[in-house]
ZADO-1210 file (C-alpha; in nm, 4 decimals, padded with zeros to 6 digits):
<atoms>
<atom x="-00.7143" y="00.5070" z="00.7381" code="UNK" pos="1"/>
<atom x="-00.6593" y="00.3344" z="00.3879" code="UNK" pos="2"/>
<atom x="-00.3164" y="00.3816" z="00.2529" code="UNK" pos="3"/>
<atom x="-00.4793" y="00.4479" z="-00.0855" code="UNK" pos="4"/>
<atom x="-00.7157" y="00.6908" z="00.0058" code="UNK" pos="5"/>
<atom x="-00.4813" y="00.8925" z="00.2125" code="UNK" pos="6"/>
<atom x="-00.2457" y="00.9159" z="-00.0734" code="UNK" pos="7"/>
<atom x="-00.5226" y="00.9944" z="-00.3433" code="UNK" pos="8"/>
<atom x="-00.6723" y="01.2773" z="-00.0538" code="UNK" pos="9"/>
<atom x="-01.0087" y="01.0803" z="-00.0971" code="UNK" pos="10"/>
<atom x="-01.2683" y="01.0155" z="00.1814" code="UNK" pos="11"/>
<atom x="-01.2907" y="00.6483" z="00.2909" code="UNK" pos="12"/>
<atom x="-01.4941" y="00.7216" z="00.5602" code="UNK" pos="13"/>
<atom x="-01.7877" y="00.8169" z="00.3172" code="UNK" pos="14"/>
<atom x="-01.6932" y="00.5617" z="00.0881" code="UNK" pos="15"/>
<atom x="-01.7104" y="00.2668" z="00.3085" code="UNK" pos="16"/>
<atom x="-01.9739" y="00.3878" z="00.5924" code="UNK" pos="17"/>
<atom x="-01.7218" y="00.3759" z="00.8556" code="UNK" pos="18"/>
<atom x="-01.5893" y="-00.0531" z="00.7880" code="UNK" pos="19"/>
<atom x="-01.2673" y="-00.1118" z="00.9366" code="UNK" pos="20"/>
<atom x="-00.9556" y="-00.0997" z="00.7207" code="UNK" pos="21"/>
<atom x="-00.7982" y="-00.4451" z="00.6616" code="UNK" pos="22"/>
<atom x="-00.4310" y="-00.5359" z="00.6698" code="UNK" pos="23"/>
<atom x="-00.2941" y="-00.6657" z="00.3212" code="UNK" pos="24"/>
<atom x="00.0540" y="-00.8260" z="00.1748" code="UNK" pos="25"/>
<atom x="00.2290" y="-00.6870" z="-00.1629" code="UNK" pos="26"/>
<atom x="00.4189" y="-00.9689" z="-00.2517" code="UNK" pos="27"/>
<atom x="00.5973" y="-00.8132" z="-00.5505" code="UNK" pos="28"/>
<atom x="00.6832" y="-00.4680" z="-00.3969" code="UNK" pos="29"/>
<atom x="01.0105" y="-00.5635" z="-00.2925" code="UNK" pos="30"/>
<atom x="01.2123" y="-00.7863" z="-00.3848" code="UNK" pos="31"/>
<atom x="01.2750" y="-01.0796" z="-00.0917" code="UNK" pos="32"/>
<atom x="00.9858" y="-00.9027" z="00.1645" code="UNK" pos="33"/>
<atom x="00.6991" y="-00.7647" z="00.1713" code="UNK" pos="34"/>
<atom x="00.4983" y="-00.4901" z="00.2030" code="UNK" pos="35"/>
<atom x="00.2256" y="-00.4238" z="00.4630" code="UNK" pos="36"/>
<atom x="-00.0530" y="-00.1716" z="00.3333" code="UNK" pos="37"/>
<atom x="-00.4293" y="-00.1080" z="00.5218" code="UNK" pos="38"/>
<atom x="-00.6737" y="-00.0730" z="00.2436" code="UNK" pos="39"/>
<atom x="-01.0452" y="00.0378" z="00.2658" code="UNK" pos="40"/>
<atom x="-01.2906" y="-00.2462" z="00.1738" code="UNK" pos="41"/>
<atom x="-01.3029" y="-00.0982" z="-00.1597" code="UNK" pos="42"/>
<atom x="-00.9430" y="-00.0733" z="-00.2400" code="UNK" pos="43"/>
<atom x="-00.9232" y="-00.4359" z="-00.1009" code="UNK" pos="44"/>
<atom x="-01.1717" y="-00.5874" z="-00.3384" code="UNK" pos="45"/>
<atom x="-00.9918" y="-00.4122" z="-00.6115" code="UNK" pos="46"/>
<atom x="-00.6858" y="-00.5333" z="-00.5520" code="UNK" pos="47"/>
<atom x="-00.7840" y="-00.9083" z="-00.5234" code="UNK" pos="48"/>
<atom x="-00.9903" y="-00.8660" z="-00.8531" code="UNK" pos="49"/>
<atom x="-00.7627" y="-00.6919" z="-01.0490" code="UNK" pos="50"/>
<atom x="-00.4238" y="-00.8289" z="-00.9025" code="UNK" pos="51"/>
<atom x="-00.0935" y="-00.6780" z="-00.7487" code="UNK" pos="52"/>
<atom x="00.0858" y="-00.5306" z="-01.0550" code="UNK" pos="53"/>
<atom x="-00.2336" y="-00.3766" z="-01.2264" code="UNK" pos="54"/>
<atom x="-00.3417" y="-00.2026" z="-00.8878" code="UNK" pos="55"/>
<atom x="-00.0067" y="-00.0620" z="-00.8492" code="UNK" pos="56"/>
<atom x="-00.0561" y="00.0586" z="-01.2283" code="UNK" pos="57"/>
<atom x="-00.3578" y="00.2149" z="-01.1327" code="UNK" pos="58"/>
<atom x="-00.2564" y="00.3748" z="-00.8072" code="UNK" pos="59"/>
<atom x="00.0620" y="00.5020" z="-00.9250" code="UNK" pos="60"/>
<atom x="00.0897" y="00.7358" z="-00.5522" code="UNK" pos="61"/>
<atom x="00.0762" y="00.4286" z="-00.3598" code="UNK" pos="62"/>
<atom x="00.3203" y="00.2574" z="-00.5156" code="UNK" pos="63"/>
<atom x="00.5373" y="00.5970" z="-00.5292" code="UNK" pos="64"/>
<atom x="00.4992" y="00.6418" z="-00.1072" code="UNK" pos="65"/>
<atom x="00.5881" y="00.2503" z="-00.0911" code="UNK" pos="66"/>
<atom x="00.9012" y="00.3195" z="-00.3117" code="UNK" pos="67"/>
<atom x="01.0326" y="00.6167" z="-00.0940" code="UNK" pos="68"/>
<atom x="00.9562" y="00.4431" z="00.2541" code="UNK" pos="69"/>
<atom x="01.1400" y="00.1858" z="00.1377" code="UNK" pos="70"/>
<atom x="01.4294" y="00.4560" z="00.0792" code="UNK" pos="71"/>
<atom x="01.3642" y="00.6087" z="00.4168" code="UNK" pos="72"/>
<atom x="01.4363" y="00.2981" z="00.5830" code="UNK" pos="73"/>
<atom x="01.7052" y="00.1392" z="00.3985" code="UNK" pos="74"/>
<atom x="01.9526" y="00.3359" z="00.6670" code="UNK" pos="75"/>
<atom x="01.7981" y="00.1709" z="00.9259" code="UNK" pos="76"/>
<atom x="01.7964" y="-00.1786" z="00.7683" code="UNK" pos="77"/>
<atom x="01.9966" y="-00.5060" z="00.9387" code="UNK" pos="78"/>
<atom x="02.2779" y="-00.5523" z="00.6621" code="UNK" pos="79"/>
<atom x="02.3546" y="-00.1846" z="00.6651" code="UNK" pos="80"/>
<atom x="02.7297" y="-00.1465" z="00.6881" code="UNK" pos="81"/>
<atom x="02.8893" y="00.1469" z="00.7469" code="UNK" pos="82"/>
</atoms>
């Protein structure tokens, strides 16, 4: 399932007549990594047309679940000391 559209509740599905998802990069999510995110065909074509920054803008959930799994998973992260 897209990462967008499952945030945002909407159907991909009926959106994109049943197209696989693709695998895509954030760059400028984090700062050092990156972040993997499957978008719909849709989502993917808006994100190479509009760029990284403005579709984070514009899909202010996505960017919200990407800030709190990064949260999540700081615990379990290699340079955690403690």
């Amino acid at each position: 399932m897209c990462d967008v559209c499952q945030v945002e509740k909407i159907d991909w599905r009926f959106r994109t007549a049943d197209r696989p998802v693709e695998t895509c990069r954030l760059y400028r999510v984090y700062e050092g990594r990156e972040a993997v995110v499957r978008l719909c065909r849709i989502h993917a074509i808006e994100l190479f047309m509009i760029g990284e920054t403005r579709f984070l803008e514009t899909h202010p959930l996505l960017a919200l679940s990407l800030h709190n799994s990064t949260k999540s998973s700081s615990d379990d992260s290699l340079f955690a000391f403690g």
